[in-house]
C-alpha positions as CSV (number, residue, x, y, z in Angstrom):
1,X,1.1,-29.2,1.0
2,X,1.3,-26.7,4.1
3,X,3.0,-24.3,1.9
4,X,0.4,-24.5,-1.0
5,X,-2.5,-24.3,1.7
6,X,-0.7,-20.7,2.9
7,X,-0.3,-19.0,-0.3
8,X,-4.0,-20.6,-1.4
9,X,-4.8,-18.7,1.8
10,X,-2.9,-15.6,0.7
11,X,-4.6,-15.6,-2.6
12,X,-8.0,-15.8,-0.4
13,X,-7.6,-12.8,1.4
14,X,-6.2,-10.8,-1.6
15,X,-9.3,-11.5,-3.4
16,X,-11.8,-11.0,-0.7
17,X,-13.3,-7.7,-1.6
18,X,-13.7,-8.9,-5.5
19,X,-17.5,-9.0,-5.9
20,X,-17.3,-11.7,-9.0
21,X,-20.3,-14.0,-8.2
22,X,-22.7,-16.0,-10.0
23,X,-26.4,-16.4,-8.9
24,X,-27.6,-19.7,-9.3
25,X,-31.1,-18.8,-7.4
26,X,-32.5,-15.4,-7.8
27,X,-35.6,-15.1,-5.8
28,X,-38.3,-12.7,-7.4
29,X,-41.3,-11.9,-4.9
30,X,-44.1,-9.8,-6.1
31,X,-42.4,-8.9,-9.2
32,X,-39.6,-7.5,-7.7
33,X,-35.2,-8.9,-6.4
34,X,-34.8,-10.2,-3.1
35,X,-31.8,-9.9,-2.9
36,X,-31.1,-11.1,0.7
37,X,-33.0,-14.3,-0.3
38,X,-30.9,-14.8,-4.0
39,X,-28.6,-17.6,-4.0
40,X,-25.4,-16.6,-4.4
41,X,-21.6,-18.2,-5.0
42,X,-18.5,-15.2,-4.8
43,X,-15.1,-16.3,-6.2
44,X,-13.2,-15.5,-3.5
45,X,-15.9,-18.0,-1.5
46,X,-14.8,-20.8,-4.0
47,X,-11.1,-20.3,-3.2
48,X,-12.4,-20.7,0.4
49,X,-13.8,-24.1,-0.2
50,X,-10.8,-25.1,-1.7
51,X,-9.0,-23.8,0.6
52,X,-11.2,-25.8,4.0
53,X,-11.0,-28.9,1.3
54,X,-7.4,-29.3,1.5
55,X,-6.7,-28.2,4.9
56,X,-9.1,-30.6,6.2
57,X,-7.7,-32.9,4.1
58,X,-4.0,-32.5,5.0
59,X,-4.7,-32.1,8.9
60,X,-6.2,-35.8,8.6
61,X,-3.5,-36.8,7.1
62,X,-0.7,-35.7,9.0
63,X,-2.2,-34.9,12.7
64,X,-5.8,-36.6,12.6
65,X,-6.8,-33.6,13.4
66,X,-7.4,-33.7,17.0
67,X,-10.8,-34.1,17.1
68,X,-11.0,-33.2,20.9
69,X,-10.7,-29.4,19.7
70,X,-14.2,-29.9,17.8
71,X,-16.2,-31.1,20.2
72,X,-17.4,-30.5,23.9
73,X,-14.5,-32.1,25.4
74,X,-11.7,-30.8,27.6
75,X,-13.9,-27.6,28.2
76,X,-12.0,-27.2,31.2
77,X,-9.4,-25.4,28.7
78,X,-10.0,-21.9,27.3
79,X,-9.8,-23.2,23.8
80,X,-12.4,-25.6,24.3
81,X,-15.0,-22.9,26.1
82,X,-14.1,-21.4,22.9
83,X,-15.2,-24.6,20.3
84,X,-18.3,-24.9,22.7
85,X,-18.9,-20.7,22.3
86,X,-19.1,-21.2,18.7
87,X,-20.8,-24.4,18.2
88,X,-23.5,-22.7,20.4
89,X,-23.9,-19.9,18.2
90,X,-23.6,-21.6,15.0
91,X,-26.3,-24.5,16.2
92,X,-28.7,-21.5,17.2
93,X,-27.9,-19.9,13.6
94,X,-29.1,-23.5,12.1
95,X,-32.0,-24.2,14.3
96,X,-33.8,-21.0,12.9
97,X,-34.5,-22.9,9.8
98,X,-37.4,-24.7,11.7
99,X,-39.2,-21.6,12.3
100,X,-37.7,-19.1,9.3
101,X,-40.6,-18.0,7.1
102,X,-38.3,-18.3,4.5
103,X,-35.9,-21.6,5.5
104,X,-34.3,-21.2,2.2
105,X,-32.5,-17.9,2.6
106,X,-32.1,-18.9,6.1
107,X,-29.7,-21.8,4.6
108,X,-27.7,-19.5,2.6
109,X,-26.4,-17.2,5.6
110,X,-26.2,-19.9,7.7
111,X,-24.0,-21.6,5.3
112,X,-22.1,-18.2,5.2
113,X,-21.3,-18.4,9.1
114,X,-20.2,-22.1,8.7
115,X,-17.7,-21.2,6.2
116,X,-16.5,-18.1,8.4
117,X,-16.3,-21.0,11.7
118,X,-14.6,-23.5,9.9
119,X,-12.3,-21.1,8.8
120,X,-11.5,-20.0,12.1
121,X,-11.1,-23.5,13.4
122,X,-8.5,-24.6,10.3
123,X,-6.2,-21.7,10.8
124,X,-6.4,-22.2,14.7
125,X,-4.9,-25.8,14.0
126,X,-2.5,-24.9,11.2
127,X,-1.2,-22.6,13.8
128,X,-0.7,-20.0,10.6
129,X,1.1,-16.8,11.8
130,X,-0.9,-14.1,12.0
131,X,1.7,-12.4,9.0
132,X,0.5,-14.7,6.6
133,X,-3.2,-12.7,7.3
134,X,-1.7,-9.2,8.2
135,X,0.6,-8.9,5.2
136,X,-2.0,-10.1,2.5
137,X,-5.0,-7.6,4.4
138,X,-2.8,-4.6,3.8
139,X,-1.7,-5.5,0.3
140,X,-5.3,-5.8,-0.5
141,X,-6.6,-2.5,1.2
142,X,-3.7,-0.8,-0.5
143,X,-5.1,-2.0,-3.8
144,X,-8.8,-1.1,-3.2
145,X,-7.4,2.2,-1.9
146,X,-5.8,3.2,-5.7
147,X,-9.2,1.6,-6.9
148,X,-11.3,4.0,-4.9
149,X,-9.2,7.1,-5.7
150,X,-9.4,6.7,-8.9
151,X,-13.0,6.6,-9.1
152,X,-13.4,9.2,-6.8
153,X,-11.1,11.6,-8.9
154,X,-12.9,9.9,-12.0
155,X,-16.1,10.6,-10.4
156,X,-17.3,7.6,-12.7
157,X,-16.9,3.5,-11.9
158,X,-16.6,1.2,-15.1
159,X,-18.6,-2.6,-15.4
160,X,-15.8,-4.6,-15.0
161,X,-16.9,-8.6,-15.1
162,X,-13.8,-10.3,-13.9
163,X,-14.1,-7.8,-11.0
164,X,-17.6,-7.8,-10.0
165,X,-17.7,-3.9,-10.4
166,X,-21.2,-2.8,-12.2
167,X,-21.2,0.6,-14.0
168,X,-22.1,4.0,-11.3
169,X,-22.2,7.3,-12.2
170,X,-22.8,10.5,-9.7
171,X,-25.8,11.6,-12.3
172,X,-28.0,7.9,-12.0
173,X,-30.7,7.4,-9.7
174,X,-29.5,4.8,-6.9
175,X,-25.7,5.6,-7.0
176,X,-24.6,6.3,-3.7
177,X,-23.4,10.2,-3.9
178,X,-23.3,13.0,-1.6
179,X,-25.0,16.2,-2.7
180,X,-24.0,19.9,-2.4
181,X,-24.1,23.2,-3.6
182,X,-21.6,22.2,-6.4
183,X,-24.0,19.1,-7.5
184,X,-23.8,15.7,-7.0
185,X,-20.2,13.5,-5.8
186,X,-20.1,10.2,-6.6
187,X,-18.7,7.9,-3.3
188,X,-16.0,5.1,-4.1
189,X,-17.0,1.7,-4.4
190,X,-13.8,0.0,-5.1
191,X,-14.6,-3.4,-6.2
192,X,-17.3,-3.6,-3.2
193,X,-21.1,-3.2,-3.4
194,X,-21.2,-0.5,-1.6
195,X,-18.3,2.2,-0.1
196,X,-19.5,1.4,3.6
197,X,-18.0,-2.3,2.9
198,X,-15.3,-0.5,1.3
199,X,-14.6,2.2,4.3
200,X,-14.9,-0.8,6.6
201,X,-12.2,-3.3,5.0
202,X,-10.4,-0.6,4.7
203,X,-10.6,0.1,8.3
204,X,-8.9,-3.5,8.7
205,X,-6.5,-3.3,6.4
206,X,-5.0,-0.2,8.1
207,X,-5.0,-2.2,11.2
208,X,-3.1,-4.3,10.1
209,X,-0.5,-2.0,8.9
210,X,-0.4,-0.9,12.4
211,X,0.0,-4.3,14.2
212,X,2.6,-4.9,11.1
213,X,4.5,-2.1,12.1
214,X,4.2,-2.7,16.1
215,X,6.4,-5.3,15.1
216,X,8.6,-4.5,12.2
217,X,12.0,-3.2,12.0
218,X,12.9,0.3,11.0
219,X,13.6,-0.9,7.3
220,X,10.5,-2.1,6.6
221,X,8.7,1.0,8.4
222,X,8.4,3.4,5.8
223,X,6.4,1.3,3.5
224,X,4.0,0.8,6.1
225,X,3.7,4.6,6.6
226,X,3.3,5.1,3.0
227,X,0.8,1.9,2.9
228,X,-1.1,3.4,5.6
229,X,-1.1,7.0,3.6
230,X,-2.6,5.6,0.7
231,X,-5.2,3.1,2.5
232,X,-6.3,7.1,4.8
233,X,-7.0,8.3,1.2
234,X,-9.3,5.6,0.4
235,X,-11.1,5.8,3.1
236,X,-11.3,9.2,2.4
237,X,-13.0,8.5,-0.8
238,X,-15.5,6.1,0.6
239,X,-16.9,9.0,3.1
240,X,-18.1,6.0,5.2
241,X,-19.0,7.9,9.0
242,X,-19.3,4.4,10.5
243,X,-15.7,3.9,9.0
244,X,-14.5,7.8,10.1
245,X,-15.8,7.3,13.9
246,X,-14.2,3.4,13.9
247,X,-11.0,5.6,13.2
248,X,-10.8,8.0,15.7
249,X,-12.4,5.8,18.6
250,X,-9.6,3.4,17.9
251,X,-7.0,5.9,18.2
252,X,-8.4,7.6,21.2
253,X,-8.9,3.9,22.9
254,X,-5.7,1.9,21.7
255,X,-3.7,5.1,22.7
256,X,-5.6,5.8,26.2
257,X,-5.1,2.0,27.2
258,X,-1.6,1.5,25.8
259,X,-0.6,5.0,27.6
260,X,-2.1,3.3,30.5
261,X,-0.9,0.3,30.7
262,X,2.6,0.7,29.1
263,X,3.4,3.7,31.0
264,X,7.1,3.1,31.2
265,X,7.8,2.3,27.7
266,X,6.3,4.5,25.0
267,X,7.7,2.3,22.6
268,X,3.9,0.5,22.6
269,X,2.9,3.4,21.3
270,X,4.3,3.3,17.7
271,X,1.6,1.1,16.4
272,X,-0.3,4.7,16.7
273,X,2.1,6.3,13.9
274,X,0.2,4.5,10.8
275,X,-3.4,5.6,12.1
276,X,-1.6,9.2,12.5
277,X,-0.3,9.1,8.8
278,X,-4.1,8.2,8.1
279,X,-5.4,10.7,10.2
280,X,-3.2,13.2,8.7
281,X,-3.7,12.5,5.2
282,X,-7.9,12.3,5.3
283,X,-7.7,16.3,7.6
284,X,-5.7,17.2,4.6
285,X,-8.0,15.9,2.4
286,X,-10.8,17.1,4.1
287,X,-9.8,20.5,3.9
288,X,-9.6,20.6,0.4
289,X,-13.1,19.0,0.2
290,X,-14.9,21.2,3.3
291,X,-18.2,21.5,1.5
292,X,-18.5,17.2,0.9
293,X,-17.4,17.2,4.5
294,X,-19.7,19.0,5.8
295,X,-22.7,17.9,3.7
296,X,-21.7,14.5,5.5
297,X,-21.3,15.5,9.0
298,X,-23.9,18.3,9.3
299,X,-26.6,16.0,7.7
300,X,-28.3,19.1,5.8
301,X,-28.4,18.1,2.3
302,X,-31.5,16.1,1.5
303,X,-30.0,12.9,0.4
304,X,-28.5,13.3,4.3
305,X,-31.6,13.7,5.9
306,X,-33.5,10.9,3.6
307,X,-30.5,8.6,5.2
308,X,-31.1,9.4,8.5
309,X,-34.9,9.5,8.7
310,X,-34.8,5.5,7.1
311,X,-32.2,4.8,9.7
312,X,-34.9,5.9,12.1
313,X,-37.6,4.5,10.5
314,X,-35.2,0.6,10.1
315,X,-34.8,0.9,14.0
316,X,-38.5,1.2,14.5
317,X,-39.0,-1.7,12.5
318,X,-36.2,-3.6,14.1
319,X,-38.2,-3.2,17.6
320,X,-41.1,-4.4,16.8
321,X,-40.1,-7.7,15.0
322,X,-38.5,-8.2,17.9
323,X,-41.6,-7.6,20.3
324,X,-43.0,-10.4,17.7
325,X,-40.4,-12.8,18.7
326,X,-38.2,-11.7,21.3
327,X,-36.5,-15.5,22.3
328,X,-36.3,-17.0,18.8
329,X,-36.5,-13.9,16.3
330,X,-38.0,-14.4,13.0
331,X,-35.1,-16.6,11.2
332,X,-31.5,-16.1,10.1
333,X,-31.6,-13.7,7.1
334,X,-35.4,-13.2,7.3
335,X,-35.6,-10.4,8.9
336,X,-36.8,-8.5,5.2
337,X,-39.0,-10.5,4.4
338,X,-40.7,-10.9,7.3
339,X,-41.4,-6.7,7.5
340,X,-42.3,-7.3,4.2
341,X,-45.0,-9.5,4.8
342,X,-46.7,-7.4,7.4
343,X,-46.5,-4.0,5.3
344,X,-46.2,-4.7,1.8
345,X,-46.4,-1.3,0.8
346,X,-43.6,-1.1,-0.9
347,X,-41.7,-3.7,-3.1
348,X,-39.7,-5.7,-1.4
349,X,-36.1,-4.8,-2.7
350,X,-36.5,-1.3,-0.6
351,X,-36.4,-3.4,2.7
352,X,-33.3,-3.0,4.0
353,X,-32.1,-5.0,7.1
354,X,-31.7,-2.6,9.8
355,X,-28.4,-0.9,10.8
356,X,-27.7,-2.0,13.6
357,X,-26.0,-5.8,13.6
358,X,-26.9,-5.9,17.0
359,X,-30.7,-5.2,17.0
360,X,-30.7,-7.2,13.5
361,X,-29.0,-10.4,15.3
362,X,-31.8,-10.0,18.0
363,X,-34.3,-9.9,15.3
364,X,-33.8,-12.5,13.6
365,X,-32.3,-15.0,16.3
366,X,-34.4,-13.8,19.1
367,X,-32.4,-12.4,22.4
368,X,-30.7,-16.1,22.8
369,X,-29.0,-15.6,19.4
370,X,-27.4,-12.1,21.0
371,X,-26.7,-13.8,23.9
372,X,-24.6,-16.7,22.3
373,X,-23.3,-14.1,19.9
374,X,-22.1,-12.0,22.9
375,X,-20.7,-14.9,24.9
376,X,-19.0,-15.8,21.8
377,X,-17.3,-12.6,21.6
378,X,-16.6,-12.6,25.6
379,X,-15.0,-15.9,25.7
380,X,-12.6,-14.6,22.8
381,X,-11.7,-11.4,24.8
382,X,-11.2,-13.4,28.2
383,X,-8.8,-15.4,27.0
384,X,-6.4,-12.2,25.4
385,X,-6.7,-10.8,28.8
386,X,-5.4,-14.0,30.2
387,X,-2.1,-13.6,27.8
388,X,-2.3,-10.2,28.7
389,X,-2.1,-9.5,24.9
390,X,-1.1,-5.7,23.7
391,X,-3.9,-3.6,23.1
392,X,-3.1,-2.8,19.6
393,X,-4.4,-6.7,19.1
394,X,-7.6,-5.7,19.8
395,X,-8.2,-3.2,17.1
396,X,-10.1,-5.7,14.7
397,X,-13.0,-6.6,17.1
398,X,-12.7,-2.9,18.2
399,X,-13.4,-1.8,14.6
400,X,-16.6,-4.5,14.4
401,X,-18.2,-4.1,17.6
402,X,-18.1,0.5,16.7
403,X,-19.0,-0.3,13.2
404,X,-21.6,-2.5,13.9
405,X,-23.6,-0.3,16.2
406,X,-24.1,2.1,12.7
407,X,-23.8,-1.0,9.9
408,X,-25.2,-4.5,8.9
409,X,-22.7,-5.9,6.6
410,X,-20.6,-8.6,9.1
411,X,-23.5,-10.2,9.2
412,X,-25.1,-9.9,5.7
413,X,-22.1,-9.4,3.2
414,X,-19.7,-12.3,2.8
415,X,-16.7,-10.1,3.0
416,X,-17.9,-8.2,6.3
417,X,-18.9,-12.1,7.4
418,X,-15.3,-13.3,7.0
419,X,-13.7,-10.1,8.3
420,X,-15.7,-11.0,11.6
421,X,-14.2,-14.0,12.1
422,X,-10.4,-13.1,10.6
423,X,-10.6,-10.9,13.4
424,X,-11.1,-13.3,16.0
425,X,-8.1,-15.3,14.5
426,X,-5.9,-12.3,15.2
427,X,-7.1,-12.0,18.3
428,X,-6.9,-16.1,19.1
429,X,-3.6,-16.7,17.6
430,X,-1.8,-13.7,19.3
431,X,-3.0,-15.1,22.5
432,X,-1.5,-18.7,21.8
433,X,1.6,-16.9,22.4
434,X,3.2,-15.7,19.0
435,X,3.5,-12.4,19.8
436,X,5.8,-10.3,22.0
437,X,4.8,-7.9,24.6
438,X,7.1,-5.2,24.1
């Protein structure tokens, strides 16, 4: 059963950016989507419940699952201050339903966090090898990667069902494109719904190419070079910034603290030769495609300086629903509808949720939400630094807490949900001691 519950698991994460979903609640206010608010099942979700089904199921069955793990007991062990960490957040997350204007959509992200905890908690007591996360993660970058070139070089995306991939073109209204001199470049989507989800799982599949080859032998080496090649490209093609600056920082940090702390043995260092490959191939890249670099960086164009302004104009927003209810906030996953309801100026689809997970998390679950959130993340980080875990380990919470000071999507999207709390497993499971410290 362990065996099927791994590759069931494999299968998940392969299958995590597919966008196949069926709405079974579409919510329609003042003639117009919520989509924040629409009930929604993803296929890779219902391989997760399959997948929490049958590990619950054989962990009962074999180990009784030591219940002492999953409540407040034995707190005085790190794991436990961990459980308690969680339980505090997710209990805050659930209590919001008692005061969400809309308790409904506050259910549906909740659930979404649940899923992502229980997750965390099954593989934590399978004691799965982090390979059997790593190894799938790149595979599955590497495949969005080909998908995003080739709609990049396309410059055209196809409807494709099974996938989940609706039809975008550079010339429709409401594509995501970047605009020149030259006209209008359409940004790869992969099989996301959008290319910031895209730049940002692709951010985490390189890391895992580079904790994969912090720890591989030489034969198995140039694959991962190649692998992390091809996922630089895709990134390339998404022309996610967030994604871009989570790139460098990590490089500059992992190789600052590494250099640091590893002083005598340079060998630490070689998790750094997959980012450089990546590095290296998106200069190149961006060389041959100057004036789309620039457009993006020097925020001239129009559709640059419509993005920023409603970034702006989101973070205004942002502070004063907070001002309204800076303990509580306004309700898990409310946060649009609630600036909805005060303006109402415009329909309710063109509220976006701000970007900034951080201010959005305050919104919506007040300033004790943050807190828990932040102890949460803490706790996790205390307990690496007690097992004195290599810094390349810390590249996944690294890449969320950069990306989510620019983006909203580990907390909204259920990829960017379940890439928050993967990442902690990496983190968690290295610390249990199945790594070594070169």
């Amino acid at each position: 059963m362990k065996k099927i519950i791994k590759y069931l698991f494999v299968t998940f994460i392969i299958t995590l950016p597919l966008s196949t979903v069926w709405i079974f609640n579409e919510r329609i206010i003042g003639a117009s989507k919520w989509q924040y608010g629409t009930g929604q099942l993803f296929l890779p979700e219902l391989i997760l419940f399959l997948l929490i089904f049958l590990s619950t199921g054989w962990l009962t069955k074999t180990s009784g699952l030591n219940l002492k793990k999953f409540n407040f007991k034995n707190l005085d062990s790190s794991q436990g201050q961990i459980v308690l960490a969680l339980w505090l957040f997710l209990g805050w997350a659930s209590l919001s339903t008692l005061w969400s204007a809309e308790p409904t959509a506050t259910y549906y992200l909740w659930v979404r966090f649940l899923e992502g905890g229980a997750l965390l908690l099954l593989l934590l007591n399978l004691k799965l090898k982090k390979e059997w996360l790593l190894m799938p993660l790149a595979i599955s970058a590497g495949l969005q990667a080909l998908i995003a070139i080739n709609q990049f070089i396309s410059q055209s995306i196809t409807a494709n069902k099974l996938l989940g991939i609706a039809t975008h073109s550079a010339e429709d209204l409401g594509t995501i494109v970047i605009e020149t001199s030259s006209g209008r470049w359409l940004r790869a989507y992969g099989t996301l719904a959008h290319p910031n989800i895209l730049g940002g799982l692709l951010i985490f599949g390189l890391i895992a190419t580079m904790i994969l080859y912090f720890q591989a032998g030489k034969k198995s080496q140039p694959l991962l070079m190649g692998l992390a090649s091809l996922i630089g490209a895709g990134i390339f093609c998404s022309f996610s910034r967030s994604a871009f600056l989570a790139l460098i920082l990590i490089f500059i940090c992992i190789g600052t603290i590494t250099a640091i702390k590893f002083s005598k043995n340079y060998d630490n260092l070689k998790s750094l030769k997959p980012l450089s490959a990546s590095l290296l191939i998106i200069i190149s890249l961006s060389l041959i495609y100057q004036p789309l670099i620039q457009s993006r960086s020097q925020l001239t164009g129009r559709l640059e300086n419509k993005s920023v302004q409603e970034r702006l104009t989101q973070s205004q927003q942002a502070w004063q629903s907070i001002k309204t209810a800076p303990l509580i906030g306004v309700g898990l996953n409310s946060y649009t509808y609630s600036i909805w309801q005060q303006q109402q100026l415009l329909p309710i689809r063109d509220y976006q949720p701000v970007h900034n997970l951080f201010l959005l998390a305050t919104a919506e679950l007040g300033l004790i939400g943050l807190t828990l959130l932040l102890l949460l993340l803490i706790t996790v980080i205390r307990q690496a630094r007690q097992n004195h875990v290599a810094p390349v380990y810390y590249a996944p919470l690294l890449a969320f807490v950069i990306i989510s000071f620019f983006d909203h999507y580990f907390w909204t999207q259920f990829t960017g949900i379940i890439l928050f709390w993967l990442s902690l497993f990496l983190l968690l499971s290295v610390s249990k001691g199945q790594v070594d410290i070169k």
